[in-house]
N, C-alpha and C positions, 0 to 999 in steps of 0.2 A: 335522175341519171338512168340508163337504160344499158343494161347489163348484156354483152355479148357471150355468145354460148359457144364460141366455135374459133377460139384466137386463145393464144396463151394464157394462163391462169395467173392476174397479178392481182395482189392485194396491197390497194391503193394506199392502206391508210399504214404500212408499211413503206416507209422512206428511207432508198440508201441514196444521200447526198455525196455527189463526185463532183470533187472540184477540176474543171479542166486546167484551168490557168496554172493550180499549186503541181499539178503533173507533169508540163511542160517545162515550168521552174526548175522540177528536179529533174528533167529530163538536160536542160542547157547547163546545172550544175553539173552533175554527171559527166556528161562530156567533156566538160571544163578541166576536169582532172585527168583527160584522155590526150593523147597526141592529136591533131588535127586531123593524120591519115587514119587512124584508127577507126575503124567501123564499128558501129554501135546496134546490137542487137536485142531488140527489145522482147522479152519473155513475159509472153502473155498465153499461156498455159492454163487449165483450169478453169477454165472459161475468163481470162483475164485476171487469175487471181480472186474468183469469185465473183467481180463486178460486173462478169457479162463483157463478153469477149470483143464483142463488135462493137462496144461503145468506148472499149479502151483503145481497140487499132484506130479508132476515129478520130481520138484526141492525138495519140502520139502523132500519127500521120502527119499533122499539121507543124511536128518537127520533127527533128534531123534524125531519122530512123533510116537503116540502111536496113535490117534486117528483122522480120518478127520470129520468132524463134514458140513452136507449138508442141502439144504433146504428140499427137496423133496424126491419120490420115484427115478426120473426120472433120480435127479444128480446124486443116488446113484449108481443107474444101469451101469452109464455113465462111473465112474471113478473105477467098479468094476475090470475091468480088470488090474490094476495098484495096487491095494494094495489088502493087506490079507481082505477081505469084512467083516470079525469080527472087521475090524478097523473103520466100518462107521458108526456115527451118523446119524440119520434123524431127521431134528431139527424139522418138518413139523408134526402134528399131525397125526395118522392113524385114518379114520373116515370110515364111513358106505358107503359114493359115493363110494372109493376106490373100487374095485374087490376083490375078494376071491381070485383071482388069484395073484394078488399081493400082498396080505399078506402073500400069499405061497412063492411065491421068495422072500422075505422080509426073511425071516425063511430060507428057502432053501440055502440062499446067508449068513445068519449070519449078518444080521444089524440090527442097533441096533435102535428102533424106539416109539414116543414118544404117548402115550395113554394117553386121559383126560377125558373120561366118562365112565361109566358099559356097555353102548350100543357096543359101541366100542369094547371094552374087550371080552363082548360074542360075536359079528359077528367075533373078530380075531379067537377066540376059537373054533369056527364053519367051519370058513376056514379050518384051521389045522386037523380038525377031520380024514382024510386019512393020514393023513403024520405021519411022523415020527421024524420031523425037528419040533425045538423049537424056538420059539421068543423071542426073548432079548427085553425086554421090558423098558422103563425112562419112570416115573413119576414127572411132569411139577410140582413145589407144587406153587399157588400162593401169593406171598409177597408182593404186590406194584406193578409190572409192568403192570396187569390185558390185558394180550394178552397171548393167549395160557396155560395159567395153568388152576391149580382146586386149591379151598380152602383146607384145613387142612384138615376138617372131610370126604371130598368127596376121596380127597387123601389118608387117612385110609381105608376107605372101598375098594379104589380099591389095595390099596396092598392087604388087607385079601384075596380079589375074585382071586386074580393071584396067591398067593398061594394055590388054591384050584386046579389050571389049572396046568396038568403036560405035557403041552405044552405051555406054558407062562411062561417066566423068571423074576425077577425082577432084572435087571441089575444096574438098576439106578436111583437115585432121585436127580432131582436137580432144582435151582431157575436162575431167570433171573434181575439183578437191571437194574433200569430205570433211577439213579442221578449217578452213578458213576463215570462220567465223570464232574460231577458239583463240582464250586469251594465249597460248602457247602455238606458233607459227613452225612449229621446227618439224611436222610429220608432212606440211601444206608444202614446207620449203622441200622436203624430200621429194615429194610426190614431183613439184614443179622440176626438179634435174632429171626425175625418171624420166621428162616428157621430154624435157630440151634434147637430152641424151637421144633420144630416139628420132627427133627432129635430126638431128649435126647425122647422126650415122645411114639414114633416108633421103642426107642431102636434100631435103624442101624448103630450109628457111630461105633459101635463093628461088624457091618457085612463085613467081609473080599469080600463078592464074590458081592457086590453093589457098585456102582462106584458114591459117592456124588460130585456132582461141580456145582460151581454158577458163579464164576468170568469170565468175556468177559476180552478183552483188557484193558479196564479200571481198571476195579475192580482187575486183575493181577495186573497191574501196582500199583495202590491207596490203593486195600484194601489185605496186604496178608494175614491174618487171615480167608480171605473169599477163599484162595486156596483147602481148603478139598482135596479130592483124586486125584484131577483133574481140569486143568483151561482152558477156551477154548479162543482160541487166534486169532484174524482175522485181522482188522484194522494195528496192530502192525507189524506183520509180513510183512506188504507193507511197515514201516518205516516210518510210521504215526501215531499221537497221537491224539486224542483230548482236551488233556491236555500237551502240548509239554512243558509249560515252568517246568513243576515239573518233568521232566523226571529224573530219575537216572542211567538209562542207556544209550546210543550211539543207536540210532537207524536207519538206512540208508536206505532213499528212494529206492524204487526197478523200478522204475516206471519212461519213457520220451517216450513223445508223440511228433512226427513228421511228417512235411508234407513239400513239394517243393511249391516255388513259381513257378506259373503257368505264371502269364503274369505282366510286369511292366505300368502303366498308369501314365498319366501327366496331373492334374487337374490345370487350370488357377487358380489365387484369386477373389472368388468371388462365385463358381462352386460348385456345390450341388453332393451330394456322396449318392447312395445309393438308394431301397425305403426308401418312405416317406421325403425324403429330410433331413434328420435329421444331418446332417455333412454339413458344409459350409467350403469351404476351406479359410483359414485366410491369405492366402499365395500362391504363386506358388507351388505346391504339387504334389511329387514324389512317387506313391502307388503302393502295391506290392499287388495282389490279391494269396491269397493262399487257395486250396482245401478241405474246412471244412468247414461246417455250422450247422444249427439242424437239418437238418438228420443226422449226425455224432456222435448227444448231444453234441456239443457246442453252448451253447445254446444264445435262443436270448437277453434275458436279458442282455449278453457280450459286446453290440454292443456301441460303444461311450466310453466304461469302461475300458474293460481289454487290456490287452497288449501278445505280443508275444516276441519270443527272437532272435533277430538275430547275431551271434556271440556271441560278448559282450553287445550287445546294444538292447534296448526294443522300440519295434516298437508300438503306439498303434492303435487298433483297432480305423476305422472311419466307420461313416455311419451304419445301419444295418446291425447286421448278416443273413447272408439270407440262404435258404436251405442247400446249397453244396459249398459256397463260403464266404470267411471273406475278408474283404480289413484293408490293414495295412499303417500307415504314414513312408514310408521310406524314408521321405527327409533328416533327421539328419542321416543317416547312411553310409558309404563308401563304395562305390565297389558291391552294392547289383546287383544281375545276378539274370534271372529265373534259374530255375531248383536249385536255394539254397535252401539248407533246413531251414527250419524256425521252432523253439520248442512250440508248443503249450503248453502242460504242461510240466513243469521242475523237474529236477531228485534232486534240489539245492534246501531244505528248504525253505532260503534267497530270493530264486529269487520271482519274481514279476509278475510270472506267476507258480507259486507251488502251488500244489494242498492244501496247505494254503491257497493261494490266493484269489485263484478262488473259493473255502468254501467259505470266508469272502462277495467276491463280489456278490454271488450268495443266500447269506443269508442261507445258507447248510452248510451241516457237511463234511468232506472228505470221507467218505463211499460214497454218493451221486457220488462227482464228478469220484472216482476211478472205480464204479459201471455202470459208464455213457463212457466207453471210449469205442469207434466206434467197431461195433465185425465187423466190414468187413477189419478192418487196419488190416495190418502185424503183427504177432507176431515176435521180434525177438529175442530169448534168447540166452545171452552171459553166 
């Protein structure tokens, strides 16, 4: 093998297995539950949800995505070259730091990008002043979530001031819940009247050329009344819920994290594992050290808790997790060799290393841990 010095830093023998086919699955489920005219906005944020951004808009693409929905200028620029760039959200506010210069390519490019004060509105307005290129502008209205929107009446004024700009669009208004995913719906159903209320009194739900959507993953899934023109989907499309046991549709993990055991160790009973000493060995004990730690984001909290998968059988983690290396108890297992691969997260709901799991152990949600998978591992799309 001949090592390149001068291209991305990936380490091979870390493997994050993507499955395209179980993403697309949940991607035609998904919509299954949508009206036919409903747009489907696919939120690949976070560099895809951790997967690496450009390999996700490359599977979706291949279905029925009307919109990619991103955090920044940056991601948008990024994955411009793969989709029609009128297909991109910028979920990320434009504000005053931004440049004129990127408001221009903002415009330039057709994306489509989220305004929440007058300041705002006239610096975009000023940018634009030589061009010829119009902004597609969403209006945040907010309901309950109180991150990134504007109230009611701030939100009125700035639709009036954008239709005043005939380089400013209004493309879009929409809201954000914060309980949607809770077993109690009665603060999400509030939030959803703030929003219609404000829709019926702005007279837009009759505007054909403004694109209304409020529902995330959840709120698709929990609430369809809150679908309007458009539903934006993230979480789901990986084949994870927050709400898994109410599911009504088949959802399929997209997602297995992999690495090789590196070396086998033989600890007497009695014989301490680890910094800090925190693993005593209860027995003669047979460990498998494998290549992942919290530089990776497997994090320490792990250490003594979680478990890994070998074959069939779950190895658990002993001793601290330490930088770049985990140690695992594989004395109940048969036949374990280095260079086997061992599943750090698992692609099986059920298993005991699924990004269920490690939510649960970790006191997090699954966005977190799927957001957290090593950008130096392999990507390998089947």
């Amino acid at each position: 093998m001949q090592f390149e010095t001068n291209t991305q830093f990936i380490r091979e023998d870390q493997k994050v297995y993507i499955s395209s086919q179980n993403m697309l699955d949940n991607l035609k489920a998904l919509r299954s539950i949508c009206k036919p005219e409903t747009k489907f906005c696919a939120v690949v944020k976070a560099d895809g949800y951790g997967h690496g951004i450009r390999e996700i808009v490359s599977i979706l693409k291949k279905g029925r995505v009307d919109f990619f929905a991103v955090a920044n200028i940056r991601e948008a620029d990024f994955i411009a070259c793969l989709v029609e760039q009128s297909k991109i959200l910028i979920l990320e506010p434009l504000h005053t730091a931004c440049s004129p210069r990127a408001v221009q390519v903002c415009a330039e490019k057709g994306f489509h990008c989220a305004i929440v004060d007058a300041e705002t509105l006239q610096f975009a307005h000023d940018a634009l002043q030589s061009s010829d290129n119009v902004l597609n502008v969403h209006i945040k209205v907010e309901t309950g979530m109180g991150r990134c929107g504007v109230d009611a009446e701030i939100a009125a004024d700035l639709i009036k001031k954008i239709r005043k700009f005939d380089n400013i669009r209004l493309a879009g208004i929409y809201t954000h819940f914060s309980t949607a995913a809770e077993k109690s719906m009665s603060f999400a159903q509030q939030q959803l009247e703030t929003f219609k209320k404000f829709l019926s009194t702005q007279s837009l739900l009759a505007c054909k050329d403004i694109i209304i959507h409020a529902a995330n993953s959840a709120a698709m899934l929990n609430m369809p009344q809150a679908h309007f023109d458009m539903v934006r989907c993230g979480l789901a499309l990986f084949g994870w819920s927050q709400c898994p046991d109410s599911l009504d549709i088949e959802l399929k993990p997209v997602t297995k994290f992999e690495v090789p055991i590196v070396q086998l160790n033989h600890y007497k009973k009695g014989q301490t594992v680890g910094y800090g000493r925190t693993f005593t060995a209860q027995r003669d004990t047979t460990a498998a050290i494998v290549p992942v730690g919290y530089a990776d984001n497997y994090w320490r909290l792990y250490s003594n808790r979680a478990v890994m998968r070998i074959a069939d059988a779950f190895a658990p983690v002993i001793g601290r997790v330490s930088m770049d290396k985990t140690i695992l108890d594989v004395t109940d297992i048969d036949d374990v060799k280095t260079g086997q691969s061992v599943t750090v997260i698992d692609n099986d709901p059920d298993s005991q290393c699924s990004v269920y799991k490690l939510a649960e152990l970790a006191d997090t949600i699954c966005h977190e841990v799927l957001a957290s998978l090593p950008p130096k591992a392999r990507r390998i799309i089947s």
